[in-house]
GULUMDO-524019 format. One record per residue (C-alpha): residue number from 1; residue in one letter; x, y, z. Coordinates in Angstrom, 3 decimals. Example, Ala and Ser with C-alpha at 12.3 -4.5 7.8 and 13.67 -1.06 7.14 Angstrom:
2
PT num residu       px       py       pz
PT   1      A   12.300   -4.500    7.800
PT   2      S   13.670   -1.060    7.140
//
This chain:
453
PT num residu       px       py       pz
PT   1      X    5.142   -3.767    9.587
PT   2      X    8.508   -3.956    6.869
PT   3      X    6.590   -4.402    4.271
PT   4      X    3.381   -1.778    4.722
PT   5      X    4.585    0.701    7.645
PT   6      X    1.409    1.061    9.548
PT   7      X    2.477    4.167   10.628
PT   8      X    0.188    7.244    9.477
PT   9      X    3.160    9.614    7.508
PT  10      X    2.186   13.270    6.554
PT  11      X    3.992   15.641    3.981
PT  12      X    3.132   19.251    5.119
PT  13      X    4.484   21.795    2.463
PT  14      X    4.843   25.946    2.847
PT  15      X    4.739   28.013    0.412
PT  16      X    6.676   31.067    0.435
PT  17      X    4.767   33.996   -1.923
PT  18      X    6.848   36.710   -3.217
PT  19      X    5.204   40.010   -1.996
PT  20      X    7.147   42.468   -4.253
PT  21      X    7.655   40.716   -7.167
PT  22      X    8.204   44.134   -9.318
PT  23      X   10.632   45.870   -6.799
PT  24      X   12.588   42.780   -6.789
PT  25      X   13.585   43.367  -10.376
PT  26      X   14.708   46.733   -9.514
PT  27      X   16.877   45.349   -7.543
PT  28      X   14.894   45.177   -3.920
PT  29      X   14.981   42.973   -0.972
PT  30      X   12.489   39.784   -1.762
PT  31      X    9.565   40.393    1.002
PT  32      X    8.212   36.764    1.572
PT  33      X    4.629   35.488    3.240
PT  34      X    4.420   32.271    4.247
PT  35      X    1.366   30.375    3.259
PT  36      X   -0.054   26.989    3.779
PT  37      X    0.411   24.178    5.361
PT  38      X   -0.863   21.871    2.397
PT  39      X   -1.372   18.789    4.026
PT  40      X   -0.899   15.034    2.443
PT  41      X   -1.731   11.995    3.634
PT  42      X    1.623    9.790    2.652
PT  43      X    1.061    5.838    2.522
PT  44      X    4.101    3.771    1.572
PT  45      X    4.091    0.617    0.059
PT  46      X    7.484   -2.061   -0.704
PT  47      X    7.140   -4.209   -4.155
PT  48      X    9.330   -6.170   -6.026
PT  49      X   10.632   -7.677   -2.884
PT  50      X   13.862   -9.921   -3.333
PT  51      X   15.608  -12.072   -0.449
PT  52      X   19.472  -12.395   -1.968
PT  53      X   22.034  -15.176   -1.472
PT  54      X   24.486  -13.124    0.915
PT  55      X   21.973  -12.363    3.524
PT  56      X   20.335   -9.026    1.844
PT  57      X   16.951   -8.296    0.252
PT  58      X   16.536   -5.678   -1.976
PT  59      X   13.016   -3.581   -2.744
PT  60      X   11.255   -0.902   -4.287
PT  61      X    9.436    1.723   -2.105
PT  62      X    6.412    3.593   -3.599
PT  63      X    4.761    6.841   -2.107
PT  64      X    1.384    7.721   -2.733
PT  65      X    0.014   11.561   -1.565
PT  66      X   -3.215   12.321   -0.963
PT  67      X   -4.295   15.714   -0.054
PT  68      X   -6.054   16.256    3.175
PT  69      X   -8.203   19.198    3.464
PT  70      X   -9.880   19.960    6.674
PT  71      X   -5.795   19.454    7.973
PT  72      X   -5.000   22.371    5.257
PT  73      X   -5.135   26.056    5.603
PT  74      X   -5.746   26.407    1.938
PT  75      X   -6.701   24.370   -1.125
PT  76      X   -4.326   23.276   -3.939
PT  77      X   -6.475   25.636   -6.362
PT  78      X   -5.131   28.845   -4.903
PT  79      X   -2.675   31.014   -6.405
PT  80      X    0.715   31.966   -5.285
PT  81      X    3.363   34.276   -6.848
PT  82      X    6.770   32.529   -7.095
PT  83      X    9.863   32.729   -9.196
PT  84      X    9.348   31.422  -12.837
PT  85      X   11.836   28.456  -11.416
PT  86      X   12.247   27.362  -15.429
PT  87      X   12.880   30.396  -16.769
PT  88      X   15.043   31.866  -13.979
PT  89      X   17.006   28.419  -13.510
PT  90      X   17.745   28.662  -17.362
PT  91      X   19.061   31.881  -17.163
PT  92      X   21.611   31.290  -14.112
PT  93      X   22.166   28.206  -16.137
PT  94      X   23.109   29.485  -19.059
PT  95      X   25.437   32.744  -17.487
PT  96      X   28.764   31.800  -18.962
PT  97      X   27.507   31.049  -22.585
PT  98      X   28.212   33.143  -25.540
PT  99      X   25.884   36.179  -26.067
PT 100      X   24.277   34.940  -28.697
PT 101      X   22.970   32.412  -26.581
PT 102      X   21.495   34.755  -23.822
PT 103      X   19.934   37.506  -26.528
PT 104      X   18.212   33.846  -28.152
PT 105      X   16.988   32.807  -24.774
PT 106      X   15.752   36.810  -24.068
PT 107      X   14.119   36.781  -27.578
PT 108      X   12.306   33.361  -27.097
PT 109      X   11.021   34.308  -23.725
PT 110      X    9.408   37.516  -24.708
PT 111      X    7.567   35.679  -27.845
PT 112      X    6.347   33.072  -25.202
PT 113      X    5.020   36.307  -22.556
PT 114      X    7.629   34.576  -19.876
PT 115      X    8.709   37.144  -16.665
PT 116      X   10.721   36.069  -13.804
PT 117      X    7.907   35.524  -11.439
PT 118      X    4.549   33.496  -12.404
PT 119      X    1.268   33.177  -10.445
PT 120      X    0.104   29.664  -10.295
PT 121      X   -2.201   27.441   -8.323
PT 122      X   -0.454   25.147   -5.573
PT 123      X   -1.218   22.217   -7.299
PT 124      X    0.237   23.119  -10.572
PT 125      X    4.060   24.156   -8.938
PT 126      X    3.635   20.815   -6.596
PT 127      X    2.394   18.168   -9.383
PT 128      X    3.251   19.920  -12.911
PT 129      X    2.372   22.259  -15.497
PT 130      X    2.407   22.292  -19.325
PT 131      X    5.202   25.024  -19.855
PT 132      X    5.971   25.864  -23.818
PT 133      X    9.321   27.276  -22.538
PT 134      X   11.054   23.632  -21.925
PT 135      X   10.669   23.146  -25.835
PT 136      X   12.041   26.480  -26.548
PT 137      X   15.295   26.215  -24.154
PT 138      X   16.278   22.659  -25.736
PT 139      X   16.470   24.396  -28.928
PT 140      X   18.759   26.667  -27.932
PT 141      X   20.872   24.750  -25.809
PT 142      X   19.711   20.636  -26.833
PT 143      X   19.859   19.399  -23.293
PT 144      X   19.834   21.691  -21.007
PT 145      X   16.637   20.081  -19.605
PT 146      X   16.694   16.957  -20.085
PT 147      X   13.043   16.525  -19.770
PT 148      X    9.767   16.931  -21.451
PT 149      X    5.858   17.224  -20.354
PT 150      X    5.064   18.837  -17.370
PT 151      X    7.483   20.349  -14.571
PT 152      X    6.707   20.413  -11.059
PT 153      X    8.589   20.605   -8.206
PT 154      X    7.504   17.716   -6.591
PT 155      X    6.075   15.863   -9.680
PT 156      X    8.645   12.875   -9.097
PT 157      X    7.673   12.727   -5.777
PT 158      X    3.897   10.995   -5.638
PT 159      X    3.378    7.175   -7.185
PT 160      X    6.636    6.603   -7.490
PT 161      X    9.633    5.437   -5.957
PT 162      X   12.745    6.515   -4.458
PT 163      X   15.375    4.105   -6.050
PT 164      X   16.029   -0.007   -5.584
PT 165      X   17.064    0.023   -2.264
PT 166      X   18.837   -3.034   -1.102
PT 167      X   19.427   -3.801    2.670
PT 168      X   21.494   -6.570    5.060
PT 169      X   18.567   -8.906    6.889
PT 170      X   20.635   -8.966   10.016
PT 171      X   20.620  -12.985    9.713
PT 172      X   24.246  -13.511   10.689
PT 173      X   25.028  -10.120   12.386
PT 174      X   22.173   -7.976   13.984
PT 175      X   23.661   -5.069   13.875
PT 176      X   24.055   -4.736   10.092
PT 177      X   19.992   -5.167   10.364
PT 178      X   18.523   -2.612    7.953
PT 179      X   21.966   -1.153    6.869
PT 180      X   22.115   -0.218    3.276
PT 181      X   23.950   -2.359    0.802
PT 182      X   23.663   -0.461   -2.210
PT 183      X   20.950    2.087   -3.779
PT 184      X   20.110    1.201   -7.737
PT 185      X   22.962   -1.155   -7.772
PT 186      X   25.400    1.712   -6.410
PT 187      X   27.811    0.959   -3.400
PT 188      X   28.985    4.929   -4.059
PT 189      X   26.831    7.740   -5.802
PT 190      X   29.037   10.085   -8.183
PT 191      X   26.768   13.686   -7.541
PT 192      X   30.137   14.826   -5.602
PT 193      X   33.682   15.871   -5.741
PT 194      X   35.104   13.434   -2.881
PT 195      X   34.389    9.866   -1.905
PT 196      X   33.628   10.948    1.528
PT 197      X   30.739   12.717    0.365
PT 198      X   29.514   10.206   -1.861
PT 199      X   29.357    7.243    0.612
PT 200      X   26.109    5.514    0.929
PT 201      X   25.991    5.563    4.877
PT 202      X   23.640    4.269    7.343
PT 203      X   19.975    2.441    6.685
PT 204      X   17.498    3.857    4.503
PT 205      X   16.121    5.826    6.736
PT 206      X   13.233    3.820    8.223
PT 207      X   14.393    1.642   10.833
PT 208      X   18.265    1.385   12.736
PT 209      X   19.713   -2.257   14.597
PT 210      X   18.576   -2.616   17.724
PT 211      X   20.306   -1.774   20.922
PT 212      X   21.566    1.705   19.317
PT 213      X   23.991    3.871   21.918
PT 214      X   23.505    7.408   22.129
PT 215      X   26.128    9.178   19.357
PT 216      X   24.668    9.063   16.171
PT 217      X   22.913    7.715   13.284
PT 218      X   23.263    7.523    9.899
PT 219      X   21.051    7.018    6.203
PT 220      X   20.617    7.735    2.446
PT 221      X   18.069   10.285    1.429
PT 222      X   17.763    9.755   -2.436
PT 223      X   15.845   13.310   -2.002
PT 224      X   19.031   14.893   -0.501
PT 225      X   21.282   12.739   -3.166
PT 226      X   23.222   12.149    0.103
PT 227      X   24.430   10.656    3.536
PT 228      X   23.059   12.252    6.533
PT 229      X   24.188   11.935    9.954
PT 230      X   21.963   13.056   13.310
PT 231      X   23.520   12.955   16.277
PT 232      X   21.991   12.275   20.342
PT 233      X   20.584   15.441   21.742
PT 234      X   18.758   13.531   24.699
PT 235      X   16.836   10.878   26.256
PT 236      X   13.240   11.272   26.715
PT 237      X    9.951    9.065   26.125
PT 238      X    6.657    9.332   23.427
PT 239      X    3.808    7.791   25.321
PT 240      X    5.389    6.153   27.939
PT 241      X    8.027    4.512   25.406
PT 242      X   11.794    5.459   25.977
PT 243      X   13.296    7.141   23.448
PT 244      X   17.029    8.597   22.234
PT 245      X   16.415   12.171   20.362
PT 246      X   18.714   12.741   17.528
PT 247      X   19.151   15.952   15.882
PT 248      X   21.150   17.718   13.090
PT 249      X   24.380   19.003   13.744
PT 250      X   24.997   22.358   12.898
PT 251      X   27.734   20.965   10.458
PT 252      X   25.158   19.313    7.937
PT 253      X   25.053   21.826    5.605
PT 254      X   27.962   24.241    6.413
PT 255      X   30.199   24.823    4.223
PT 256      X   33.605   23.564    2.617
PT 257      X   35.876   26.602    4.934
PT 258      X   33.499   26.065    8.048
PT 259      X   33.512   21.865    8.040
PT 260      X   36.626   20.882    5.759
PT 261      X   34.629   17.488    5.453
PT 262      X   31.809   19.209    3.589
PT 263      X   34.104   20.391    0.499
PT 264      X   33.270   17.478   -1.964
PT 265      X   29.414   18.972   -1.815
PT 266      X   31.039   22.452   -2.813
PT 267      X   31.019   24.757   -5.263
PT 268      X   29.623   26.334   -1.611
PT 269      X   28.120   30.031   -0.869
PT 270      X   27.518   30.579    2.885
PT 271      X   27.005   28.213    6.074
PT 272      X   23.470   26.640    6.169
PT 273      X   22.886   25.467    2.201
PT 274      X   23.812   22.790    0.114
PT 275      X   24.240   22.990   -3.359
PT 276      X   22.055   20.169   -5.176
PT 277      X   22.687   21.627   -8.794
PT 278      X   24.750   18.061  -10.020
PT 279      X   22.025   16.311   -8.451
PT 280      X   19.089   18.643   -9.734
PT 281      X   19.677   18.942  -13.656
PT 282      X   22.468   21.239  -12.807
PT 283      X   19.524   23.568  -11.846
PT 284      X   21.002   26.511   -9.234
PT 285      X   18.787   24.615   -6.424
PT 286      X   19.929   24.643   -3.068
PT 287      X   18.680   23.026   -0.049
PT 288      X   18.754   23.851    3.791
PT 289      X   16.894   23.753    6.961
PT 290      X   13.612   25.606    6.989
PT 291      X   13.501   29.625    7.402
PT 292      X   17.705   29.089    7.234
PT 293      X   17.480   27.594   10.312
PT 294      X   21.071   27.246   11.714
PT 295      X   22.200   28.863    8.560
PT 296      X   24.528   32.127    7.924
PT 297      X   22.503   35.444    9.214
PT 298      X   23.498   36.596    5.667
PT 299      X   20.935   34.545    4.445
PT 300      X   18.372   35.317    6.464
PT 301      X   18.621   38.829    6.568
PT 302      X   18.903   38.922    2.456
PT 303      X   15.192   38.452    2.162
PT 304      X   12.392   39.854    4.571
PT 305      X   10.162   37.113    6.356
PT 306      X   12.010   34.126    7.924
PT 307      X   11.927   33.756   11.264
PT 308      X   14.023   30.472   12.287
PT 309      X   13.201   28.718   15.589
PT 310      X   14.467   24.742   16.843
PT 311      X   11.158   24.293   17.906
PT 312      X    8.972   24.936   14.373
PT 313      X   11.873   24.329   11.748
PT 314      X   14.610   21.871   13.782
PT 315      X   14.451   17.994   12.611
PT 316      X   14.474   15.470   14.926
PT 317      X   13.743   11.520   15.189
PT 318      X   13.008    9.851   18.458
PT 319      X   13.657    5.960   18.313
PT 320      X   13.464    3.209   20.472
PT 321      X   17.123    2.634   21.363
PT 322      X   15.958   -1.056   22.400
PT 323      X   14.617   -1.953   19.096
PT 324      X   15.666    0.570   16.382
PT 325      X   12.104    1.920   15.609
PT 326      X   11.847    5.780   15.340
PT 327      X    8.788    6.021   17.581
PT 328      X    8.016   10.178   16.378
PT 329      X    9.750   11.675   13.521
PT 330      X    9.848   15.138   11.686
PT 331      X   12.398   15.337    8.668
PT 332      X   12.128   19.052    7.144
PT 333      X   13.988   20.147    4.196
PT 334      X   13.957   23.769    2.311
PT 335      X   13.396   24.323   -1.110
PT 336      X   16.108   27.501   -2.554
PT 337      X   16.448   29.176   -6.170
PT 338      X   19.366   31.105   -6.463
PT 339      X   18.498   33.900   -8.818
PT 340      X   20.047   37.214  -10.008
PT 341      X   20.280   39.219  -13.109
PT 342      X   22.139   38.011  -16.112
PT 343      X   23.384   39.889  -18.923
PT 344      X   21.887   40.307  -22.136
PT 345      X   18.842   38.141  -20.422
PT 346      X   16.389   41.095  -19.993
PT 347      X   13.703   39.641  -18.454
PT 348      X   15.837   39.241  -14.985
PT 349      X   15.859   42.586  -15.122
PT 350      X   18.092   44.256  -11.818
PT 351      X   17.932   41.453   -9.587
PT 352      X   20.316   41.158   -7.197
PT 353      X   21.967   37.879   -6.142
PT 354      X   20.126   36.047   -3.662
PT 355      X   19.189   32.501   -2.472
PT 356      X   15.678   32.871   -2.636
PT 357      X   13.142   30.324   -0.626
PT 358      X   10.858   28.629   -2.589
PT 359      X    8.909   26.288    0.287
PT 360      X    9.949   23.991    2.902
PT 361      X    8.369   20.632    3.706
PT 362      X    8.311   18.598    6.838
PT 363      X    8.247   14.389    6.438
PT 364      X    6.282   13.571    9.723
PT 365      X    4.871   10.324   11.472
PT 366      X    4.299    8.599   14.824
PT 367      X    3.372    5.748   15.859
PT 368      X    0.064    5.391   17.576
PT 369      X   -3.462    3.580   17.953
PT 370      X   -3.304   -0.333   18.235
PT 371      X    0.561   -0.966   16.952
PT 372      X    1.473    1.902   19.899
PT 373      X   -0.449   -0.185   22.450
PT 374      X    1.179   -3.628   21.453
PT 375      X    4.639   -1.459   20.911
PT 376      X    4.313   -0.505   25.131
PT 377      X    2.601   -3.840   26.433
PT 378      X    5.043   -6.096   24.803
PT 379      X    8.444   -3.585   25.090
PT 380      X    7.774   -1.578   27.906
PT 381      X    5.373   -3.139   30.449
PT 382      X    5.661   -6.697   30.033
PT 383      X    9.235   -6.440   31.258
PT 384      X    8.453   -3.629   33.234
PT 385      X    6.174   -6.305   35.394
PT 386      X    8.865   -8.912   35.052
PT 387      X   11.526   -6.371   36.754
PT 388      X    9.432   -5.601   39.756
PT 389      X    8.178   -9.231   40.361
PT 390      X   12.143   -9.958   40.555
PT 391      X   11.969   -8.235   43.839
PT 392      X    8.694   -9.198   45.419
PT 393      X   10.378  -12.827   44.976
PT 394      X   13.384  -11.119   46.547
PT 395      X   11.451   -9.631   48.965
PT 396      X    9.341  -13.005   49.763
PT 397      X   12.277  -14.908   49.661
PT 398      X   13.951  -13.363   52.457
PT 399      X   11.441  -14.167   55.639
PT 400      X   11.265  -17.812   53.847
PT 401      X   14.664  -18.290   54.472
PT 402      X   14.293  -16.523   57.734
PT 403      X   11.588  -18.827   58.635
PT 404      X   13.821  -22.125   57.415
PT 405      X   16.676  -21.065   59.416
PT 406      X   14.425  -20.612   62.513
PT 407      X   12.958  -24.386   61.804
PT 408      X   16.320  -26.042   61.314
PT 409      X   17.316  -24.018   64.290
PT 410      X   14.466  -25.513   66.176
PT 411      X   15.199  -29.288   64.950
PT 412      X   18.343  -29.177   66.357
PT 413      X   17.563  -27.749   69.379
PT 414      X   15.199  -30.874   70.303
PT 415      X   17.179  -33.690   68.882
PT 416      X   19.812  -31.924   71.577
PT 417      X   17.270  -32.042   74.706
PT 418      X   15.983  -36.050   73.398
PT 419      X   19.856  -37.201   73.283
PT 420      X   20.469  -35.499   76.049
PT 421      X   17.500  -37.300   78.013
PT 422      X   18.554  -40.817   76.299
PT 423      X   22.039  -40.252   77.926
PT 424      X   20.903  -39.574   80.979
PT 425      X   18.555  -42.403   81.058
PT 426      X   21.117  -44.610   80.429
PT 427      X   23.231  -42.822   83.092
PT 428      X   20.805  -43.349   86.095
PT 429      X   20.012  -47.270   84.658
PT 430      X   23.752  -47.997   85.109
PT 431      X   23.584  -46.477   88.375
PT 432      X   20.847  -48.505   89.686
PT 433      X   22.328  -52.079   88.001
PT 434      X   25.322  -50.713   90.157
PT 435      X   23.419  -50.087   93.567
PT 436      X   21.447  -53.521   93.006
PT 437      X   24.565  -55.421   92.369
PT 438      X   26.313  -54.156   95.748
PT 439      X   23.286  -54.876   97.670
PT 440      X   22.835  -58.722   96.415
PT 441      X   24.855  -61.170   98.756
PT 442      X   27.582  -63.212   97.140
PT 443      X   26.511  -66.243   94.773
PT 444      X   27.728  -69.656   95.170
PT 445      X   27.922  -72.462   93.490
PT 446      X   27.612  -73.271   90.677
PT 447      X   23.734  -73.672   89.452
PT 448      X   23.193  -70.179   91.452
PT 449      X   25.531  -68.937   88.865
PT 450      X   24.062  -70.372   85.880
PT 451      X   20.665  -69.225   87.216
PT 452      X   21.374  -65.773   86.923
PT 453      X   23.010  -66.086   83.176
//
């Protein structure tokens, strides 16, 4: 089950298509649609498996997507209008450089027929796209994208893997089970400004120690670059299993002046987004709950077209407190481009500052089928049946002893009524040896006496 998680995972993605794309760079509100879900079919795989000396193994998890269509509303060949994330990054990128730089940058985007918003097919902003314009910015400024080929948003994301994780066995202390000893070598990351912030907390986010209390848990997200701690929200059961619900806090993503603890993830804008820019190619990315769920109203009411709710955009993971095993899980993250106009940068024309949704995603599995059915027999009803025979052995036991106490009560009650008898026997044979005695006439002599001996 460790090694190939039988559990069926699902990446859902939404798309969120910029309606107005032309009134936006006159300086308009961003009116957004929300399209999909694009379904995949996630199977996860651990290689290069390593048991270590001090009781840890380490391991390298692979994901590989495949996309599921009759679970779709859509195909990956349809078009959406988004931000040009290259371009637009670049530009907010490249703000507080010399003008000479930003009038380069304006001129080499016009020769290559870039604008600030592009219509492509799903698949090409999920898995990649040849784009002429990566070329063109490392001339200008060698290294500001430190990449080449294709870029998509979520190209690292399928058939590969999310870093060398390595984790305690739980061999001489179960409740270090699953905890994370280091990620590529790393006992720290360095994406952030305090060491708070980059402590590698918590498991890797696929299984806790067993007997868990209900506070809080912790893991490392490589695709968060961070720590992330849910905390208990209630008890409840999936299928007849018991389960502890944990939730985020509101604090996750608020910022440095709301949650003092959250500062080392700053530079910060409002409550409700993170800044992943040191983690992101120092791209202005930011992440957050879907639809700015338990984010700053600012946020939401700076585009047209979110509508956050717990129920659709919340996370939550439901484990087995007994075991550790997250029985239902839904992990959802939001995709944001900050974008706005920049001087001397033409193509970004009047935009005005905003954190603008790009999609959100949801990371979702249960367990079910066969490993569900052996998960409740063995966890929950074998000792269910063990915990109610306990008292119909209780319950037999007690006219048992009833019944013994009435037998030993009995016993003694006749060897009473025989000794009894026996003594009185004995009684009336005195008595009569007496009354014979009297009645004889005197003996004498003595072969009259040695007669009777």
């Amino acid at each position: 089950m460790w090694k190939e998680i039988p559990v069926p995972f699902y990446l859902t993605v939404h798309f969120f298509e910029v309606l107005n794309p032309q009134q936006v760079l006159q300086g308009a509100k961003p009116v957004l649609s929300q399209r999909g879900p694009y379904v995949y079919r996630e199977y996860r795989h651990k290689t290069n498996i390593t048991f270590n000396d001090n009781d840890t193994v380490s391991y390298l998890e692979y994901r590989n997507l495949f996309f599921q269509p009759h679970l779709s509303n859509g195909t990956e060949d349809e078009y959406i209008v988004v931000p040009n994330i290259l371009m637009m990054g670049a530009a907010v990128m490249m703000e507080n450089l010399p003008k000479f730089f930003k009038i380069l940058l304006s001129g080499a985007l016009a020769g290559l027929k870039q604008k600030a918003f592009m219509n492509r097919t799903v698949g090409e902003i999920m898995w990649g796209y040849e784009d002429p314009l990566i070329d063109a910015i490392n001339m200008i400024v060698p290294g500001l994208m430190p990449f080449k080929g294709k870029f998509g948003l979520f190209i690292d994301f399928n058939n590969s893997n999310s870093g060398l994780f390595t984790v305690n066995t739980g061999m001489k202390n179960i409740s270090q089970v699953h905890m994370v000893d280091s990620w590529n070598g790393l006992k720290k990351v360095n994406y952030w400004r305090s060491s708070q912030c980059n402590m590698i907390n918590g498991t890797a986010g696929e299984m806790w120690p067993p007997f868990m209390s209900p506070t809080s848990l912790e893991f490392y997200s490589p695709d968060a670059c961070r720590s992330m701690t849910l905390v208990y929200e209630q008890s409840g059961e999936f299928k007849g299993v018991p389960t502890y619900r944990f939730v985020a806090p509101k604090t996750l993503f608020a910022n440095g002046t709301d949650y003092p603890p959250n500062e080392g993830f700053c530079p910060c804008m409002q409550s409700g987004i993170q800044n992943v820019s040191s983690c992101r190619l120092n791209a202005p990315m930011f992440i957050s709950h879907p639809h700015f769920y338990n984010a700053d109203p600012s946020l939401v009411s700076a585009v047209e077209g979110l509508h956050p709710s717990k129920e659709q955009h919340g996370l939550f993971l439901d484990v087995h407190p007994m075991t550790g095993i997250p029985m239902n899980c839904s992990i959802k993250l939001q995709l944001n481009l900050y974008i706005k106009e920049v001087s001397h940068i033409i193509q970004t024309g009047k935009i005005k500052p905003v954190v603008l949704p790009l999609l959100w995603f949801a990371e979702s599995g249960s367990i079910e089928g066969s490993v569900l059915k052996q998960f409740y027999t063995n966890l929950v009803l074998l000792p269910s049946v063990l915990d109610y025979l306990q008292y119909i052995f209780l319950g037999l036991s007690v006219p048992l002893i009833t019944a013994a106490a009435v037998l030993m009560a009995m016993s003694k009650e006749k060897c009473s009524l025989f000794w009894s008898s026996n003594k009185k026997s004995s009684d009336s044979y005195k008595a009569n040896q007496a009354i014979s005695a009297k009645n004889l006439p005197p003996i004498k002599g003595t072969v009259m006496r040695e007669a009777r001996l």
